[in-house]
C-alpha positions in Angstrom: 8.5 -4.1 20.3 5.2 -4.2 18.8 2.8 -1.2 19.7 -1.0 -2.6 20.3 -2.8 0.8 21.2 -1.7 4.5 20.0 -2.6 7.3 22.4 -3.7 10.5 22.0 -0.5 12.0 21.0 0.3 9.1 18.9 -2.3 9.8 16.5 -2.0 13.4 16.2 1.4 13.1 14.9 0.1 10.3 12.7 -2.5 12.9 11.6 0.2 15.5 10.9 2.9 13.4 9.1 0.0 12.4 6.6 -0.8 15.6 5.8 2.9 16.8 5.6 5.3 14.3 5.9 8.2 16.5 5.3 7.3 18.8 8.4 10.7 19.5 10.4 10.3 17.9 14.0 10.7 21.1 15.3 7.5 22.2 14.0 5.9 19.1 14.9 7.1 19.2 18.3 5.4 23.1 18.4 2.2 21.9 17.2 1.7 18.9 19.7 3.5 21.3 22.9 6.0 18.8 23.4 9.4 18.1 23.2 11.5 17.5 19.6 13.5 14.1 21.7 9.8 13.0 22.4 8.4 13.1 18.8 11.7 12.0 17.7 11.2 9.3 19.4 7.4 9.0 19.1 8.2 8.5 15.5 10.9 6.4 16.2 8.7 3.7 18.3 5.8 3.7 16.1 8.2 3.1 12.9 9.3 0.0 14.3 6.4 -1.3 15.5 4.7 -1.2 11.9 2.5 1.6 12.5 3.6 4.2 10.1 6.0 4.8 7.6 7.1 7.7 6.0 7.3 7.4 2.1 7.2 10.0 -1.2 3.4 9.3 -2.2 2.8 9.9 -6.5 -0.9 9.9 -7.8 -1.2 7.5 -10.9 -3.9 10.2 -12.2 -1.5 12.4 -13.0 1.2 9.8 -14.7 -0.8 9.1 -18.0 1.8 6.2 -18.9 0.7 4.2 -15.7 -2.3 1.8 -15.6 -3.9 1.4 -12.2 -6.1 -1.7 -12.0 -7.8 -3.2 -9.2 -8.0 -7.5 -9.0 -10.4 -9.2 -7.6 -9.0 -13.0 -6.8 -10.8 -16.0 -5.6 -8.4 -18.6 -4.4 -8.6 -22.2 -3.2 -5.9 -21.8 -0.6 -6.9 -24.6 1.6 -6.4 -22.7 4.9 -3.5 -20.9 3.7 -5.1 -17.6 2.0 -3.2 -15.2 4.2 0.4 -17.0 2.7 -1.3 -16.7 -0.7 -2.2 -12.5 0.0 1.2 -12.2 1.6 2.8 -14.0 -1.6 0.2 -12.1 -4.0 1.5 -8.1 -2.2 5.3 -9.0 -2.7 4.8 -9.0 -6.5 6.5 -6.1 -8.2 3.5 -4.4 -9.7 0.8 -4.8 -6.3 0.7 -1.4 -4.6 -1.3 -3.6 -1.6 -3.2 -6.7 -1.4 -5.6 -7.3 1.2 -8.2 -10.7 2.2 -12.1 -9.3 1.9 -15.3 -10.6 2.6 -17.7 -11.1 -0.3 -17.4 -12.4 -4.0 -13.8 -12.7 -3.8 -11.3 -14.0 -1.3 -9.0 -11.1 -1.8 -7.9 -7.6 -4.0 -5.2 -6.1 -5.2 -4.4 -3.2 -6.6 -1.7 -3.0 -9.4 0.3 -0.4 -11.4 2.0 -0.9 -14.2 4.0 1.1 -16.8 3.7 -1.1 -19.7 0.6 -0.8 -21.2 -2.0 -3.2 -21.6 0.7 -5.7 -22.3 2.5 -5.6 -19.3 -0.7 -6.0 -17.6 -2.3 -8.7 -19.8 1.3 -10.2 -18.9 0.7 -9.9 -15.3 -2.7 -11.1 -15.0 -1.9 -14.1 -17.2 1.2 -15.5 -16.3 2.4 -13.7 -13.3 -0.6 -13.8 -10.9 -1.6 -17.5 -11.6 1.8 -18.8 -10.2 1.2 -17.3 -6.6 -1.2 -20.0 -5.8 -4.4 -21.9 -6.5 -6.1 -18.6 -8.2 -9.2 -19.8 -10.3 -10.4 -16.7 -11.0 -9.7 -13.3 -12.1 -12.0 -10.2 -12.4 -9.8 -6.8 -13.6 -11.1 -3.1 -12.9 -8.9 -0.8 -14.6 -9.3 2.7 -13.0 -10.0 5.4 -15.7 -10.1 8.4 -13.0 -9.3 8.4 -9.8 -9.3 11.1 -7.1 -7.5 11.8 -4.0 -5.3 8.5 -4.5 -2.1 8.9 -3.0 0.3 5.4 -3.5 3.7 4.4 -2.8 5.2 3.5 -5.9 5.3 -0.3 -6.3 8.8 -2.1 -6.9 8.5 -2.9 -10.1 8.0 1.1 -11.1 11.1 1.7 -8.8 13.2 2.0 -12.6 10.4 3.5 -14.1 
């Protein structure tokens, strides 16, 4: 059951849980004056619908052994970009790709553990086989700030 609108309460748990998303549901329940079964199952509904999820966050700034890189990819995907995106973000190393407006059909952003080899790797061999990608700008990120990520599947043995 997909959720199309979030109501008030909706979004102030979803304001809460990203500040603190180990905060016991009886404290939640406290801070929004309702009941723990109703944020139980506020959280619940909106999990299933795809509107949040609840993950341990790491920030690659402080993990000196792990390159973040943004991609910028222009594609010829003949009508198909969002299967090309969709194919891009299930890659081991993409913390999220997204389409954009502008210079470039979409973006990615990557970690890897690696090195510059694992990322040369990535950008050479791995990325060109998820479609018709004809060109490839890299921005490695040197500092970052207040950049929270879920760790990407490939870093899941790191």
């Amino acid at each position: 059951m997909k959720k199309k609108t979030l109501d008030s309460l909706d979004k102030q748990l979803i304001r809460i849980l990203s500040e603190d998303g180990q905060i016991p549901v009886v404290d939640l329940a406290r801070q929004l004056s309702v009941t723990t079964p109703t944020v139980r199952s506020r959280i619940k509904n909106l999990t299933e619908a795809g509107m949040l999820k609840i993950a341990g966050l790491i920030d690659t700034d402080n993990h000196h052994e792990l390159i973040t890189a943004l991609i910028g990819l222009s594609i010829q995907s003949y009508g198909k970009l969002n299967e090309e995106v969709e194919k891009l973000a299930s890659l081991d190393q993409v913390s999220w790709a997204a389409v954009v407006t502008g210079r470039y059909d979409a973006f990615a952003e990557v970690v890897v553990s690696g090195g510059i080899a694992e990322l040369n790797n990535l950008l050479t061999h791995i990325i060109p086989k998820v479609g018709r990608v004809v060109r490839i700008e890299t921005f490695i990120v040197m500092k970052s700030r207040n950049k929270w990520i879920c760790m990407p599947e490939g870093l899941k043995k790191w």
